[in-house]
C-alpha positions as CSV (number, residue, x, y, z in Angstrom):
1,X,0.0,0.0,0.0
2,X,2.8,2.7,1.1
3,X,4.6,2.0,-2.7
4,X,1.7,2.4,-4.7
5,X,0.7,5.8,-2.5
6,X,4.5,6.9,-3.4
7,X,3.6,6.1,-7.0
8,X,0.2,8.2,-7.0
9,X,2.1,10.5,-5.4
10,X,4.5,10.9,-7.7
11,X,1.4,10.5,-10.5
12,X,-0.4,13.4,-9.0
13,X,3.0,15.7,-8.5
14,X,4.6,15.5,-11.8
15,X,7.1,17.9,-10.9
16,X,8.4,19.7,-13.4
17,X,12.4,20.8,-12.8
18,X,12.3,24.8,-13.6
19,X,16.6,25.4,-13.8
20,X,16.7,28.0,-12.4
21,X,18.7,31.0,-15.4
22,X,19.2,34.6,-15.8
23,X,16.0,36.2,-17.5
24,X,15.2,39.4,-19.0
25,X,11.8,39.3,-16.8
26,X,10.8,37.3,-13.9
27,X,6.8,36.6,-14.1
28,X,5.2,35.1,-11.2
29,X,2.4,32.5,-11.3
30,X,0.7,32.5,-7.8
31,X,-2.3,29.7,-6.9
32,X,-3.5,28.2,-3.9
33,X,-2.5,24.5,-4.9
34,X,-1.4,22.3,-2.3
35,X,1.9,20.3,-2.9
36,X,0.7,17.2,-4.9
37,X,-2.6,18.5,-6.5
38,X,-4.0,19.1,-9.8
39,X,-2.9,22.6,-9.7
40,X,0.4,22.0,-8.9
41,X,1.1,19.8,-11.6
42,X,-1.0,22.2,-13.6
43,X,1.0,25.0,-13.5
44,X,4.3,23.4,-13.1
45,X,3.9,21.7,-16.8
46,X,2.5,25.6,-17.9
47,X,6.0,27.0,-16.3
48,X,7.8,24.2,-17.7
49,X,6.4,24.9,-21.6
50,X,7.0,28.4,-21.2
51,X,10.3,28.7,-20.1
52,X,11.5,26.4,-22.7
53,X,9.9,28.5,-24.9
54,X,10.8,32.1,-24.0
55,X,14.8,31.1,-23.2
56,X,16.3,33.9,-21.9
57,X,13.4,36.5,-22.6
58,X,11.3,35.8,-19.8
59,X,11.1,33.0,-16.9
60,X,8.0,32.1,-15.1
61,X,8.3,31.4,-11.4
62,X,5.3,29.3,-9.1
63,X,4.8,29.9,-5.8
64,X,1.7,26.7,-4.8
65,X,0.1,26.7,-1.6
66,X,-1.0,30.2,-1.1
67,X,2.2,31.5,-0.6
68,X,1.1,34.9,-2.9
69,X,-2.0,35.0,-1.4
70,X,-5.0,33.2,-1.0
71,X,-7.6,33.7,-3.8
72,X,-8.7,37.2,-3.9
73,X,-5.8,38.4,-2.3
74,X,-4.0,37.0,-5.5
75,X,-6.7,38.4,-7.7
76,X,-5.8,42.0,-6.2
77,X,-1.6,41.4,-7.0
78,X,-2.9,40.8,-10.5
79,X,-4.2,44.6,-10.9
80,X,-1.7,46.2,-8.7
81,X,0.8,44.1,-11.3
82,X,2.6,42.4,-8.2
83,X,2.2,38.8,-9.6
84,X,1.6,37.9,-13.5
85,X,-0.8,34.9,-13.1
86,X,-2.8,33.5,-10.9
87,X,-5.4,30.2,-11.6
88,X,-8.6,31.0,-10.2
89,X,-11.7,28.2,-10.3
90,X,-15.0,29.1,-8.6
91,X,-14.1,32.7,-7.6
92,X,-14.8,33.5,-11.0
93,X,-18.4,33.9,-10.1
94,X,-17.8,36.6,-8.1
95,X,-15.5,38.2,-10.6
96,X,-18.1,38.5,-13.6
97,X,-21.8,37.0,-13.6
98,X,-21.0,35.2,-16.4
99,X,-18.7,32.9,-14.8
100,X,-21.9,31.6,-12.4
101,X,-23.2,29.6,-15.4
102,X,-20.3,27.0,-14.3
103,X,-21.7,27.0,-10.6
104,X,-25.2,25.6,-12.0
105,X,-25.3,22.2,-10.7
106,X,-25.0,19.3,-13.2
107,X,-24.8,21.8,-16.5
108,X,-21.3,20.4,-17.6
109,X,-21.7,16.6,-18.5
110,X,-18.0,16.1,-19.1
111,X,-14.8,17.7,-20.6
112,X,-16.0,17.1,-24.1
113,X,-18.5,19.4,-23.3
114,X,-16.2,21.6,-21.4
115,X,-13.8,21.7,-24.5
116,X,-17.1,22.6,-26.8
117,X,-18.3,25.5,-24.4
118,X,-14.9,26.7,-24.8
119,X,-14.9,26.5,-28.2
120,X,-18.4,28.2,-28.9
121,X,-18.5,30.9,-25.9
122,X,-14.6,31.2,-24.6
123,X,-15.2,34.9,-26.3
124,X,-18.4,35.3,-23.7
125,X,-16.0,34.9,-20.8
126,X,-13.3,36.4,-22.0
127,X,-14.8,39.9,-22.4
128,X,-16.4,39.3,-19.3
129,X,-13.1,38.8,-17.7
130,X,-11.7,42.0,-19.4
131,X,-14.7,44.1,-18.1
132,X,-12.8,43.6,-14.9
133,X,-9.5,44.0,-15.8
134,X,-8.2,40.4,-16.5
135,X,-7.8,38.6,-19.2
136,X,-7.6,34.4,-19.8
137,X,-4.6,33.2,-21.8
138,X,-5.5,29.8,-20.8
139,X,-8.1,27.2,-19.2
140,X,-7.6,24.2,-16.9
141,X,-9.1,22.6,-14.6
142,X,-10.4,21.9,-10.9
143,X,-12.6,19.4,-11.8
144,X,-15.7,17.6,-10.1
145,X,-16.6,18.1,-7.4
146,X,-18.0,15.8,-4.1
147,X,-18.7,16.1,-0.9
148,X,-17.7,15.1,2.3
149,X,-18.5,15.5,5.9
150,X,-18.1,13.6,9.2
151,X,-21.8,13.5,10.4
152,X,-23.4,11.0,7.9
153,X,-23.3,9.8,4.2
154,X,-25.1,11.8,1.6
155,X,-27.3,9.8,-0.7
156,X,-30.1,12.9,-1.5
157,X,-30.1,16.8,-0.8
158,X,-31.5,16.5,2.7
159,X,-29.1,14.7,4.0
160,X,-27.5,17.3,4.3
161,X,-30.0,19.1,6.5
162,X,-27.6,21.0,9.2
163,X,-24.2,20.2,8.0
164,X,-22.1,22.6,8.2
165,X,-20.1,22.5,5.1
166,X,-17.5,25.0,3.8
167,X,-17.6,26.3,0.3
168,X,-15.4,28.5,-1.6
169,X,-16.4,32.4,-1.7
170,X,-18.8,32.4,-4.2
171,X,-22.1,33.3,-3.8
172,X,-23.7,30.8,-5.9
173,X,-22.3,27.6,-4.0
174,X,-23.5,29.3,-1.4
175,X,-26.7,29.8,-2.5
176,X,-27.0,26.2,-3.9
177,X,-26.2,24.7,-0.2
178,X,-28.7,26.3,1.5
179,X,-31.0,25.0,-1.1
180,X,-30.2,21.7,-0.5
181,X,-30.8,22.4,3.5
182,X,-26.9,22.7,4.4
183,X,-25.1,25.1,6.5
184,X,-22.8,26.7,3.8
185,X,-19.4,28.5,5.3
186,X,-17.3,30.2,2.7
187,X,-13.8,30.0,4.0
188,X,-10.6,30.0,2.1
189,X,-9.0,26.7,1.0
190,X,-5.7,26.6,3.1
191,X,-7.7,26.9,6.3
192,X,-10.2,23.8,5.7
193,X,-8.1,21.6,6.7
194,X,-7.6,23.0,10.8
195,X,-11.3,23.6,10.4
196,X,-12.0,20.5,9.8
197,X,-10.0,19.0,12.4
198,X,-11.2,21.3,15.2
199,X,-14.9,20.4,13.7
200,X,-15.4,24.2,13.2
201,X,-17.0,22.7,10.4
202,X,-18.8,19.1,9.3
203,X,-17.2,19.1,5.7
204,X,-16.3,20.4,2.5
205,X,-16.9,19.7,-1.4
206,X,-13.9,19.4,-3.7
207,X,-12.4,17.3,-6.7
208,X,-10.8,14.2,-5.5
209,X,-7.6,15.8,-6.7
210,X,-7.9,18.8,-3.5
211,X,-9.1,16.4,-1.1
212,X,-6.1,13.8,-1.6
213,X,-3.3,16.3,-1.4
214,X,-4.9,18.4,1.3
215,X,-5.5,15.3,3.2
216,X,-8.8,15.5,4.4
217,X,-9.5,11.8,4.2
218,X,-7.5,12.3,7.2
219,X,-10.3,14.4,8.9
220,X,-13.1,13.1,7.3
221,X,-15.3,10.2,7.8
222,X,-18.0,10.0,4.5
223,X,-17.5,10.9,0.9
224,X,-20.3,11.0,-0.9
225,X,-20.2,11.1,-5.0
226,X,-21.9,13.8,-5.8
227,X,-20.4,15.1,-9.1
228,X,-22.2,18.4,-8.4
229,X,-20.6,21.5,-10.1
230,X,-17.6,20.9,-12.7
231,X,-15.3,24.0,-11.9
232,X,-13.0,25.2,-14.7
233,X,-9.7,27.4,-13.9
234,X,-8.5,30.0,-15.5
235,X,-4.9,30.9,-16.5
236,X,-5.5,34.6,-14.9
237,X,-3.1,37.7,-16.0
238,X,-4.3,41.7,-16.0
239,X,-5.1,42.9,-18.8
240,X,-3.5,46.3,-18.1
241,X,0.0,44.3,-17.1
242,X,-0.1,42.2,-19.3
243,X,0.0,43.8,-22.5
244,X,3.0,45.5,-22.0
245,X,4.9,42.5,-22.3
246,X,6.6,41.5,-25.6
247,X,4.5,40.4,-27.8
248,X,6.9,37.4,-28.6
249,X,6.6,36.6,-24.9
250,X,2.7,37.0,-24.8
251,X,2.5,34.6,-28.0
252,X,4.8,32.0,-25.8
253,X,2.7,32.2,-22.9
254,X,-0.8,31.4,-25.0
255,X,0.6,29.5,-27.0
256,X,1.8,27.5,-23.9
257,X,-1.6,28.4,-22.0
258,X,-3.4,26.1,-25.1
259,X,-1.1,23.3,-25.1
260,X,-1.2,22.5,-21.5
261,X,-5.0,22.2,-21.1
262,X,-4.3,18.6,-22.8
263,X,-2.3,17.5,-20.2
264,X,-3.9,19.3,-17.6
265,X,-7.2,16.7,-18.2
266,X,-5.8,13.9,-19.2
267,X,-3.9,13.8,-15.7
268,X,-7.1,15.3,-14.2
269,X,-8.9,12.0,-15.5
270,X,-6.6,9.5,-14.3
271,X,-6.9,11.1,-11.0
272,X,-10.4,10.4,-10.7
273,X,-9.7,6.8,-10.5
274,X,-6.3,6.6,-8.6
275,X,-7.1,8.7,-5.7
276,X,-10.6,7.4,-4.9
277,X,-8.7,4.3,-4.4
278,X,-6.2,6.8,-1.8
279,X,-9.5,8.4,-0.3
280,X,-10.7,4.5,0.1
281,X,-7.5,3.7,1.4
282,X,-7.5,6.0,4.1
283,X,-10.6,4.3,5.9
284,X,-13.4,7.3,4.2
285,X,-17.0,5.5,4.0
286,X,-17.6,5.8,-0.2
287,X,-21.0,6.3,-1.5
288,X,-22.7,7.1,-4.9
289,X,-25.0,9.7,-4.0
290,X,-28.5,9.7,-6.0
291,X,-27.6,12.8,-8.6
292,X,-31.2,13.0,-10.4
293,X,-32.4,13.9,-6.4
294,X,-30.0,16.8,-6.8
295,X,-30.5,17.1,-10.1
296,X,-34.5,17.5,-9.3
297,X,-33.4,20.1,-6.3
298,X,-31.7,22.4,-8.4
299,X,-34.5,23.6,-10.7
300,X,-34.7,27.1,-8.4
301,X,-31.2,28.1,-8.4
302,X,-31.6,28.0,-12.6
303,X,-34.4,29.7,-12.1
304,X,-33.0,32.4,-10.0
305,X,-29.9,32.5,-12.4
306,X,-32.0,33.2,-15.3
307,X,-34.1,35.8,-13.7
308,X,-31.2,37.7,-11.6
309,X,-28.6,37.0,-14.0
310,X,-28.4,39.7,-17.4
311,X,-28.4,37.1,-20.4
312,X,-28.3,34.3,-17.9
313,X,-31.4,32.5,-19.2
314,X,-30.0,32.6,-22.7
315,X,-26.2,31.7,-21.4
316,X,-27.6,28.8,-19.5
317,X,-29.4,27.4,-22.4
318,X,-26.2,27.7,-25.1
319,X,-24.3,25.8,-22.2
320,X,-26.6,23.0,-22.3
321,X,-27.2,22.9,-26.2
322,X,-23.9,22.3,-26.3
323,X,-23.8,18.6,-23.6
324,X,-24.0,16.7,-26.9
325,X,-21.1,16.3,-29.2
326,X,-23.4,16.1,-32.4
Protein backbone atom coordinates (compact mmCIF):
# COMPACT_ATOMS: atom_id res chain seq x y z
CA UNK A 1 0.00 0.00 0.00
CA UNK A 2 2.78 2.69 1.11
CA UNK A 3 4.63 2.02 -2.71
CA UNK A 4 1.66 2.39 -4.66
CA UNK A 5 0.72 5.81 -2.49
CA UNK A 6 4.51 6.88 -3.40
CA UNK A 7 3.62 6.13 -6.98
CA UNK A 8 0.18 8.24 -7.00
CA UNK A 9 2.13 10.53 -5.41
CA UNK A 10 4.45 10.89 -7.74
CA UNK A 11 1.38 10.49 -10.52
CA UNK A 12 -0.40 13.44 -9.02
CA UNK A 13 2.98 15.72 -8.48
CA UNK A 14 4.58 15.52 -11.83
CA UNK A 15 7.11 17.88 -10.92
CA UNK A 16 8.41 19.66 -13.43
CA UNK A 17 12.36 20.80 -12.84
CA UNK A 18 12.33 24.76 -13.64
CA UNK A 19 16.60 25.44 -13.82
CA UNK A 20 16.67 28.00 -12.42
CA UNK A 21 18.67 30.99 -15.36
CA UNK A 22 19.18 34.60 -15.81
CA UNK A 23 16.02 36.15 -17.54
CA UNK A 24 15.21 39.42 -18.97
CA UNK A 25 11.83 39.29 -16.79
CA UNK A 26 10.80 37.27 -13.86
CA UNK A 27 6.79 36.59 -14.12
CA UNK A 28 5.19 35.10 -11.22
CA UNK A 29 2.42 32.53 -11.30
CA UNK A 30 0.69 32.54 -7.84
CA UNK A 31 -2.28 29.75 -6.90
CA UNK A 32 -3.47 28.18 -3.88
CA UNK A 33 -2.49 24.49 -4.94
CA UNK A 34 -1.37 22.29 -2.27
CA UNK A 35 1.94 20.29 -2.94
CA UNK A 36 0.74 17.17 -4.91
CA UNK A 37 -2.55 18.52 -6.48
CA UNK A 38 -3.99 19.06 -9.80
CA UNK A 39 -2.94 22.58 -9.73
CA UNK A 40 0.36 22.04 -8.91
CA UNK A 41 1.07 19.84 -11.57
CA UNK A 42 -1.05 22.22 -13.62
CA UNK A 43 1.00 24.98 -13.49
CA UNK A 44 4.31 23.42 -13.08
CA UNK A 45 3.91 21.70 -16.85
CA UNK A 46 2.47 25.64 -17.93
CA UNK A 47 6.02 27.01 -16.28
CA UNK A 48 7.75 24.16 -17.70
CA UNK A 49 6.41 24.90 -21.62
CA UNK A 50 7.03 28.38 -21.21
CA UNK A 51 10.27 28.68 -20.07
CA UNK A 52 11.51 26.40 -22.65
CA UNK A 53 9.90 28.53 -24.92
CA UNK A 54 10.78 32.12 -24.03
CA UNK A 55 14.75 31.07 -23.23
CA UNK A 56 16.27 33.86 -21.94
CA UNK A 57 13.38 36.51 -22.57
CA UNK A 58 11.34 35.83 -19.79
CA UNK A 59 11.08 33.03 -16.88
CA UNK A 60 8.03 32.11 -15.07
CA UNK A 61 8.30 31.39 -11.40
CA UNK A 62 5.30 29.29 -9.08
CA UNK A 63 4.79 29.91 -5.83
CA UNK A 64 1.75 26.72 -4.84
CA UNK A 65 0.12 26.71 -1.56
CA UNK A 66 -1.00 30.23 -1.10
CA UNK A 67 2.24 31.49 -0.63
CA UNK A 68 1.14 34.88 -2.89
CA UNK A 69 -2.01 35.03 -1.39
CA UNK A 70 -4.96 33.19 -0.99
CA UNK A 71 -7.56 33.74 -3.84
CA UNK A 72 -8.69 37.18 -3.90
CA UNK A 73 -5.76 38.40 -2.27
CA UNK A 74 -3.95 37.03 -5.49
CA UNK A 75 -6.72 38.41 -7.74
CA UNK A 76 -5.79 41.96 -6.17
CA UNK A 77 -1.61 41.41 -7.03
CA UNK A 78 -2.94 40.79 -10.50
CA UNK A 79 -4.25 44.60 -10.88
CA UNK A 80 -1.70 46.21 -8.65
CA UNK A 81 0.77 44.10 -11.30
CA UNK A 82 2.55 42.42 -8.21
CA UNK A 83 2.21 38.81 -9.60
CA UNK A 84 1.60 37.90 -13.49
CA UNK A 85 -0.82 34.92 -13.11
CA UNK A 86 -2.79 33.47 -10.85
CA UNK A 87 -5.43 30.24 -11.60
CA UNK A 88 -8.56 31.04 -10.18
CA UNK A 89 -11.66 28.24 -10.27
CA UNK A 90 -14.96 29.05 -8.57
CA UNK A 91 -14.08 32.65 -7.56
CA UNK A 92 -14.82 33.50 -10.96
CA UNK A 93 -18.38 33.85 -10.09
CA UNK A 94 -17.84 36.63 -8.14
CA UNK A 95 -15.47 38.19 -10.56
CA UNK A 96 -18.13 38.53 -13.58
CA UNK A 97 -21.84 37.01 -13.64
CA UNK A 98 -20.96 35.21 -16.43
CA UNK A 99 -18.69 32.90 -14.78
CA UNK A 100 -21.92 31.58 -12.36
CA UNK A 101 -23.16 29.64 -15.44
CA UNK A 102 -20.28 26.98 -14.28
CA UNK A 103 -21.67 26.98 -10.59
CA UNK A 104 -25.25 25.65 -12.02
CA UNK A 105 -25.27 22.18 -10.69
CA UNK A 106 -24.98 19.31 -13.20
CA UNK A 107 -24.76 21.80 -16.47
CA UNK A 108 -21.35 20.42 -17.59
CA UNK A 109 -21.69 16.58 -18.46
CA UNK A 110 -18.04 16.10 -19.09
CA UNK A 111 -14.82 17.69 -20.57
CA UNK A 112 -16.00 17.15 -24.08
CA UNK A 113 -18.47 19.35 -23.26
CA UNK A 114 -16.23 21.63 -21.38
CA UNK A 115 -13.84 21.75 -24.51
CA UNK A 116 -17.12 22.59 -26.83
CA UNK A 117 -18.28 25.53 -24.43
CA UNK A 118 -14.87 26.66 -24.85
CA UNK A 119 -14.93 26.45 -28.18
CA UNK A 120 -18.35 28.20 -28.93
CA UNK A 121 -18.48 30.94 -25.87
CA UNK A 122 -14.61 31.22 -24.59
CA UNK A 123 -15.15 34.92 -26.35
CA UNK A 124 -18.45 35.28 -23.70
CA UNK A 125 -16.03 34.90 -20.78
CA UNK A 126 -13.32 36.44 -21.98
CA UNK A 127 -14.80 39.94 -22.40
CA UNK A 128 -16.40 39.30 -19.28
CA UNK A 129 -13.12 38.77 -17.68
CA UNK A 130 -11.67 41.99 -19.40
CA UNK A 131 -14.72 44.06 -18.07
CA UNK A 132 -12.80 43.61 -14.91
CA UNK A 133 -9.49 44.04 -15.81
CA UNK A 134 -8.17 40.39 -16.54
CA UNK A 135 -7.81 38.57 -19.23
CA UNK A 136 -7.65 34.35 -19.77
CA UNK A 137 -4.63 33.18 -21.77
CA UNK A 138 -5.47 29.75 -20.76
CA UNK A 139 -8.12 27.16 -19.23
CA UNK A 140 -7.61 24.23 -16.92
CA UNK A 141 -9.13 22.55 -14.55
CA UNK A 142 -10.36 21.93 -10.86
CA UNK A 143 -12.60 19.40 -11.80
CA UNK A 144 -15.74 17.62 -10.10
CA UNK A 145 -16.62 18.12 -7.35
CA UNK A 146 -18.01 15.77 -4.10
CA UNK A 147 -18.74 16.07 -0.93
CA UNK A 148 -17.72 15.06 2.34
CA UNK A 149 -18.53 15.50 5.89
CA UNK A 150 -18.15 13.58 9.22
CA UNK A 151 -21.82 13.55 10.37
CA UNK A 152 -23.43 11.00 7.93
CA UNK A 153 -23.34 9.78 4.25
CA UNK A 154 -25.15 11.82 1.64
CA UNK A 155 -27.29 9.78 -0.71
CA UNK A 156 -30.11 12.86 -1.49
CA UNK A 157 -30.13 16.83 -0.79
CA UNK A 158 -31.49 16.46 2.74
CA UNK A 159 -29.14 14.70 4.01
CA UNK A 160 -27.45 17.30 4.33
CA UNK A 161 -29.98 19.15 6.48
CA UNK A 162 -27.62 20.95 9.21
CA UNK A 163 -24.22 20.15 8.04
CA UNK A 164 -22.12 22.58 8.20
CA UNK A 165 -20.12 22.49 5.08
CA UNK A 166 -17.54 25.02 3.83
CA UNK A 167 -17.63 26.26 0.35
CA UNK A 168 -15.38 28.49 -1.62
CA UNK A 169 -16.39 32.40 -1.68
CA UNK A 170 -18.78 32.45 -4.23
CA UNK A 171 -22.14 33.28 -3.85
CA UNK A 172 -23.69 30.84 -5.94
CA UNK A 173 -22.34 27.62 -4.00
CA UNK A 174 -23.48 29.28 -1.36
CA UNK A 175 -26.67 29.81 -2.51
CA UNK A 176 -27.05 26.15 -3.87
CA UNK A 177 -26.22 24.74 -0.24
CA UNK A 178 -28.67 26.33 1.54
CA UNK A 179 -31.02 24.98 -1.08
CA UNK A 180 -30.23 21.74 -0.53
CA UNK A 181 -30.78 22.35 3.46
CA UNK A 182 -26.89 22.72 4.44
CA UNK A 183 -25.09 25.08 6.48
CA UNK A 184 -22.78 26.73 3.84
CA UNK A 185 -19.43 28.51 5.33
CA UNK A 186 -17.33 30.15 2.72
CA UNK A 187 -13.80 29.97 3.98
CA UNK A 188 -10.56 30.02 2.14
CA UNK A 189 -9.01 26.66 0.95
CA UNK A 190 -5.67 26.62 3.13
CA UNK A 191 -7.69 26.91 6.34
CA UNK A 192 -10.24 23.83 5.70
CA UNK A 193 -8.11 21.58 6.74
CA UNK A 194 -7.60 22.96 10.85
CA UNK A 195 -11.32 23.65 10.41
CA UNK A 196 -12.01 20.50 9.76
CA UNK A 197 -10.00 18.95 12.40
CA UNK A 198 -11.22 21.25 15.24
CA UNK A 199 -14.87 20.45 13.65
CA UNK A 200 -15.44 24.20 13.18
CA UNK A 201 -16.98 22.71 10.39
CA UNK A 202 -18.84 19.09 9.29
CA UNK A 203 -17.22 19.15 5.75
CA UNK A 204 -16.33 20.42 2.50
CA UNK A 205 -16.94 19.69 -1.38
CA UNK A 206 -13.88 19.42 -3.66
CA UNK A 207 -12.38 17.26 -6.73
CA UNK A 208 -10.80 14.21 -5.52
CA UNK A 209 -7.60 15.83 -6.72
CA UNK A 210 -7.90 18.80 -3.53
CA UNK A 211 -9.13 16.36 -1.13
CA UNK A 212 -6.06 13.85 -1.59
CA UNK A 213 -3.32 16.28 -1.43
CA UNK A 214 -4.95 18.45 1.31
CA UNK A 215 -5.55 15.27 3.15
CA UNK A 216 -8.84 15.54 4.42
CA UNK A 217 -9.54 11.84 4.20
CA UNK A 218 -7.51 12.32 7.16
CA UNK A 219 -10.33 14.37 8.91
CA UNK A 220 -13.05 13.11 7.25
CA UNK A 221 -15.30 10.24 7.76
CA UNK A 222 -17.96 9.99 4.53
CA UNK A 223 -17.45 10.88 0.92
CA UNK A 224 -20.26 10.95 -0.95
CA UNK A 225 -20.19 11.15 -5.03
CA UNK A 226 -21.89 13.79 -5.82
CA UNK A 227 -20.36 15.12 -9.06
CA UNK A 228 -22.24 18.40 -8.39
CA UNK A 229 -20.57 21.55 -10.11
CA UNK A 230 -17.64 20.93 -12.68
CA UNK A 231 -15.30 23.99 -11.86
CA UNK A 232 -13.02 25.23 -14.67
CA UNK A 233 -9.69 27.36 -13.92
CA UNK A 234 -8.52 30.03 -15.52
CA UNK A 235 -4.89 30.91 -16.48
CA UNK A 236 -5.55 34.57 -14.86
CA UNK A 237 -3.12 37.72 -15.99
CA UNK A 238 -4.27 41.70 -16.02
CA UNK A 239 -5.12 42.93 -18.83
CA UNK A 240 -3.54 46.25 -18.09
CA UNK A 241 -0.02 44.34 -17.07
CA UNK A 242 -0.10 42.19 -19.26
CA UNK A 243 -0.01 43.81 -22.48
CA UNK A 244 3.01 45.51 -21.96
CA UNK A 245 4.94 42.49 -22.34
CA UNK A 246 6.57 41.51 -25.57
CA UNK A 247 4.53 40.37 -27.80
CA UNK A 248 6.92 37.40 -28.57
CA UNK A 249 6.60 36.65 -24.89
CA UNK A 250 2.70 36.98 -24.78
CA UNK A 251 2.46 34.62 -27.98
CA UNK A 252 4.78 32.02 -25.80
CA UNK A 253 2.69 32.22 -22.85
CA UNK A 254 -0.76 31.43 -25.04
CA UNK A 255 0.62 29.52 -27.04
CA UNK A 256 1.84 27.47 -23.92
CA UNK A 257 -1.60 28.38 -22.02
CA UNK A 258 -3.39 26.12 -25.10
CA UNK A 259 -1.07 23.25 -25.11
CA UNK A 260 -1.19 22.49 -21.51
CA UNK A 261 -5.00 22.21 -21.10
CA UNK A 262 -4.28 18.63 -22.85
CA UNK A 263 -2.25 17.45 -20.22
CA UNK A 264 -3.93 19.33 -17.58
CA UNK A 265 -7.21 16.70 -18.20
CA UNK A 266 -5.83 13.93 -19.17
CA UNK A 267 -3.92 13.84 -15.66
CA UNK A 268 -7.11 15.31 -14.22
CA UNK A 269 -8.89 11.97 -15.48
CA UNK A 270 -6.59 9.52 -14.26
CA UNK A 271 -6.91 11.05 -10.98
CA UNK A 272 -10.36 10.40 -10.70
CA UNK A 273 -9.71 6.76 -10.54
CA UNK A 274 -6.25 6.58 -8.62
CA UNK A 275 -7.10 8.71 -5.73
CA UNK A 276 -10.56 7.44 -4.89
CA UNK A 277 -8.69 4.30 -4.40
CA UNK A 278 -6.16 6.78 -1.79
CA UNK A 279 -9.49 8.43 -0.27
CA UNK A 280 -10.75 4.51 0.11
CA UNK A 281 -7.51 3.68 1.43
CA UNK A 282 -7.54 6.04 4.15
CA UNK A 283 -10.62 4.30 5.92
CA UNK A 284 -13.38 7.30 4.23
CA UNK A 285 -17.01 5.48 3.99
CA UNK A 286 -17.64 5.75 -0.23
CA UNK A 287 -20.99 6.28 -1.46
CA UNK A 288 -22.67 7.07 -4.87
CA UNK A 289 -24.98 9.72 -4.05
CA UNK A 290 -28.54 9.69 -5.99
CA UNK A 291 -27.58 12.82 -8.60
CA UNK A 292 -31.20 12.97 -10.38
CA UNK A 293 -32.39 13.90 -6.44
CA UNK A 294 -29.96 16.83 -6.84
CA UNK A 295 -30.46 17.08 -10.12
CA UNK A 296 -34.46 17.54 -9.32
CA UNK A 297 -33.40 20.13 -6.26
CA UNK A 298 -31.75 22.44 -8.38
CA UNK A 299 -34.46 23.58 -10.73
CA UNK A 300 -34.66 27.11 -8.42
CA UNK A 301 -31.16 28.14 -8.41
CA UNK A 302 -31.61 27.97 -12.55
CA UNK A 303 -34.43 29.71 -12.11
CA UNK A 304 -32.97 32.36 -9.99
CA UNK A 305 -29.88 32.51 -12.36
CA UNK A 306 -32.01 33.21 -15.27
CA UNK A 307 -34.12 35.77 -13.68
CA UNK A 308 -31.22 37.73 -11.61
CA UNK A 309 -28.60 37.04 -14.05
CA UNK A 310 -28.43 39.75 -17.37
CA UNK A 311 -28.43 37.12 -20.40
CA UNK A 312 -28.27 34.29 -17.91
CA UNK A 313 -31.40 32.47 -19.23
CA UNK A 314 -30.04 32.62 -22.75
CA UNK A 315 -26.22 31.69 -21.40
CA UNK A 316 -27.59 28.76 -19.46
CA UNK A 317 -29.40 27.39 -22.44
CA UNK A 318 -26.23 27.71 -25.12
CA UNK A 319 -24.34 25.82 -22.20
CA UNK A 320 -26.64 23.02 -22.31
CA UNK A 321 -27.24 22.93 -26.18
CA UNK A 322 -23.89 22.30 -26.25
CA UNK A 323 -23.81 18.64 -23.62
CA UNK A 324 -23.96 16.69 -26.91
CA UNK A 325 -21.06 16.34 -29.16
CA UNK A 326 -23.44 16.10 -32.42
Amino acid sequence: MKLKTILISAAVSTLFAVPGHSAELTLKFGHVGKPGSLFESSVNAFAECANKALGDKAEVQTFGSSQLGKDKELLQKLKLGQITFSLPSSVMSSVADEFGVFEMPYIIKDRGHMRRVQGELMGTFQAAAQAKGYRIIGLFENGFRHITNNVRAVNKPEDLAGVKLRTPKGAWRVKMFKLYGANPTPMAFSEVFTALQTSVIDGQENPYAQIASAKFQEVQKYLSITGHVYTPAYVLVSDKHYAKLPEDVRAGLEKCGAETQDFVYDLAAKLETELLDVIKAAGVAVNEADKNAFIAASKPIYDEFSSTVEGGGDLIKKVQALASGS
